[in-house]
C-alpha positions, 0 to 999 in steps of 0.5 A: 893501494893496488889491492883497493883498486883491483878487480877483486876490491872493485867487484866486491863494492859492486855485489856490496851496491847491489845488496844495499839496492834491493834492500832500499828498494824493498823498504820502499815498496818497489821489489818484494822484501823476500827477494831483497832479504834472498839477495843478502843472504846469497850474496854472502856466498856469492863467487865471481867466476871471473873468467866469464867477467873478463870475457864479458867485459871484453863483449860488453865494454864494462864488467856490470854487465855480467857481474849483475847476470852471474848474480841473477844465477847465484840468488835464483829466479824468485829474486833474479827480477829484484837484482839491479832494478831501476839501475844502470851499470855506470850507477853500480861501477860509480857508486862502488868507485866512490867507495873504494876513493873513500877507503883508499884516502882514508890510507892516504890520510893515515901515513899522511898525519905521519908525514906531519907530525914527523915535519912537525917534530923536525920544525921544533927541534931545528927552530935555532938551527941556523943556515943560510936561506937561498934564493935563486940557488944563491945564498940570500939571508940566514933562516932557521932550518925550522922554518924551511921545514915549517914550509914544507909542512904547511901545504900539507896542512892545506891539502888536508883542510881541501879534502875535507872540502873536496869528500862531501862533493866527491863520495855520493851516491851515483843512481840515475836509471839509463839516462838520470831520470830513475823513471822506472822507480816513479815517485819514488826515485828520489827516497831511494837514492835518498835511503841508497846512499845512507846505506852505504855512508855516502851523500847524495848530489843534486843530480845523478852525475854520469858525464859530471865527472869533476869530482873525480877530476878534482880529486886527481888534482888533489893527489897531484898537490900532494905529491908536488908538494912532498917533491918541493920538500924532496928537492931542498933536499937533493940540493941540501945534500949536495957534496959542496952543501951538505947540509942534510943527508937520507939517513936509514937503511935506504942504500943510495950506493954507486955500482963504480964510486963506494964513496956515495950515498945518493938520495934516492928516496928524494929522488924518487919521490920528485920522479912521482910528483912529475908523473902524477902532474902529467896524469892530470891532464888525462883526467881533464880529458876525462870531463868531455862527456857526451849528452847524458852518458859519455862514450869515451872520458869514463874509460880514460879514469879507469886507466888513470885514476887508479894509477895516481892513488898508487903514485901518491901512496908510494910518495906518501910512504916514501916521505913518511920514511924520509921525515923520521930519517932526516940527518941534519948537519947543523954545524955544516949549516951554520959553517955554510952560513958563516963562509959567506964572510957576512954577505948573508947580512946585507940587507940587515946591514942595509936597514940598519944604515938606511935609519942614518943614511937614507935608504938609496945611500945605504944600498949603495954603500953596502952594494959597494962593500959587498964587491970589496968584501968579496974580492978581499974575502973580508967580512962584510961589516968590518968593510963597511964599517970602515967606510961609514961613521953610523953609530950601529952595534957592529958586533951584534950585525955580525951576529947571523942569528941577531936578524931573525925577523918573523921567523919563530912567529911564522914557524909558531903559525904553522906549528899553531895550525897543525895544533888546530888539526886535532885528528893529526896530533 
């Protein structure tokens, strides 16, 4: 990801912006096709002497400027006149921001059908692995532990539908002139963003977008969904692989050693990946403060993307990576699991039980008489149906509610529903 972003990426979708443009522009009639055709044959040679860059850029404020001088010199004076006609620097940085965004999703999306398809797998395979599901970091009811990684795939499922929505907005084409009129192409301004961004296989916005810088803010907003969302899956983790839990531990060659205690195995990936998504959240806000422009080009908020923006597709391909690690190296301790659940003497069945008596009790008496079991069965560290059997003539099927698996609810049909979307995701099958 940091070679999508670097200097050299970035210059090179700029001469690719600069190409496209004088060639649009001549099929056009505004530059003459000779010096278009003499652009793109030169270019191809063309070496940025990235010292005088540097240097410009520190004079200039932006690296536009001196790149478009530099290929002036390499194309020679009979085409120097048709380099970056009609444009401004922002149109040239914009424009080849968006193709890099472009291609660095496309490696986002990658490891990302990964990640799912591994969660996919983990889902399926644990849909009868039993375990208590906690609420509050308490015990709460048993759930299937394919139904706590459904829900960790299921946001991710969403953020993929978002980013189809988010790409048509956000990879267009920015080519608006010094002030978003494209005056200097008269007439024809309109064709040739229109032929610009065909070019390049972008959109076009209703309007040149140099201070609408929403996109790029959304886009932001969606790398931090990701990495919260991977960070909500790595948390359970942290908490499942707790020495008193110890439901799941990071297999794989991943360390998580102690330089004093050789008996640890600390998870370090799962931590690693919650330490992004807190940066990444905070980086957000930076962005945010990106959207206060000024009239029809800003003095200050373009500054702050290049400083961010960057940093956050990097963040993100790291949690991706991590979480595509962690997904195909997941240890699950299902007797551990179903150990937890069955030491909770059946205080996990109380609201079963609950139900259950409410059909001859009423719903407030039963709660009640339950309420009340639950302290016994605690204090007496008895099971929790045997103590309210004792207390009430309701003719259930007290074997079966001792069953922690007997009250399964929705929950193969929720996992089914996820499994079912990502069926629907053809591309990440």
């Amino acid at each position: 990801m940091e070679a999508r972003f670097s200097l050299e990426a970035f210059v090179r979708r700029m001469v690719n912006v600069e190409v496209a443009l004088a060639k649009v522009e001549a099929d056009a009639g505004v530059v003459p096709l000779q010096a278009a055709q003499t652009i793109a044959a030169r270019a191809a040679s063309f070496k940025v002497d990235y010292q005088r860059l540097i240097h410009g850029t520190r004079a200039d404020g932006v690296p536009a400027i001196e790149l478009v001088r530099q290929l002036r010199e390499h194309v020679g004076p009979e085409a120097a006149d048709a380099v970056h006609f009609g444009a401004t620097s922002q149109d040239v940085m914009d424009t080849a921001l968006v193709l890099v965004i472009g291609e660095a999703l496309a490696d986002l999306e990658d490891v990302l059908r990964s990640v799912m398809a591994n969660l996919a797998d983990l889902a399926r395979h644990h849909r009868g692995t039993w375990m208590a599901g906690r609420t509050h970091a308490q015990q709460a009811v048993p759930i299937p532990f394919g139904l706590k990684v459904a829900g960790w795939l299921a946001p991710l499922l969403r953020h993929r539908r978002r980013l189809e929505e988010i790409k048509p907005r956000l990879l267009v084409v920015q080519l608006g002139g010094a002030a978003g009129t494209l005056a200097p192409l008269g007439g024809r301004g309109l064709a040739i963003e229109q032929a610009l961004a065909q070019a390049l296989g972008l959109g076009v916005a209703p309007m040149p977008w140099h201070t609408q810088r929403d996109t790029l803010a959304e886009i932001a907003g969606w790398l931090s969904l990701v990495d919260g969302g991977l960070a909500k899956m790595a948390g359970d983790i942290i908490l499942l692989a707790q020495s008193e839990v110890g439901e799941v531990r990071e297999a794989g060659p991943t360390g998580g050693g102690s330089s004093t205690m050789p008996q640890k195995h600390n998870p370090i990936v799962s931590e690693q990946i919650v330490a992004i998504a807190r940066s990444s959240a905070g980086l957000v806000s930076a962005m945010h403060q990106a959207l206060i422009q000024e009239h029809e080009r800003g003095t200050h908020g373009w500054q702050i993307e290049w400083i961010t923006l960057p940093r956050m597709f990097s963040l993100t391909a790291a949690a991706v990576r991590k979480a595509e690690f962690l997904t195909a190296h997941l240890a699950v301790d299902g007797d551990r699991m179903r150990r937890n659940l069955a030491a909770s003497q059946g205080l996990t069945l109380a609201e079963a039980i609950t139900y259950a008596l409410a059909s001859t009790l009423g719903r407030s008496e039963a709660a009640a008489v339950v309420r009340a079991a639950s302290r016994i069965a605690e204090a007496e560290n008895r099971h929790l149906v045997d103590v309210v059997r004792e207390r009430t003539q309701a003719p259930l099927d007290w074997e079966w509610l001792k069953d922690e698996t007997a009250s399964a609810g929705a929950a193969q049909g929720f996992i089914d529903r996820v499994l079912e979307a990502l069926s629907h995701q053809s591309d990440l099958i």
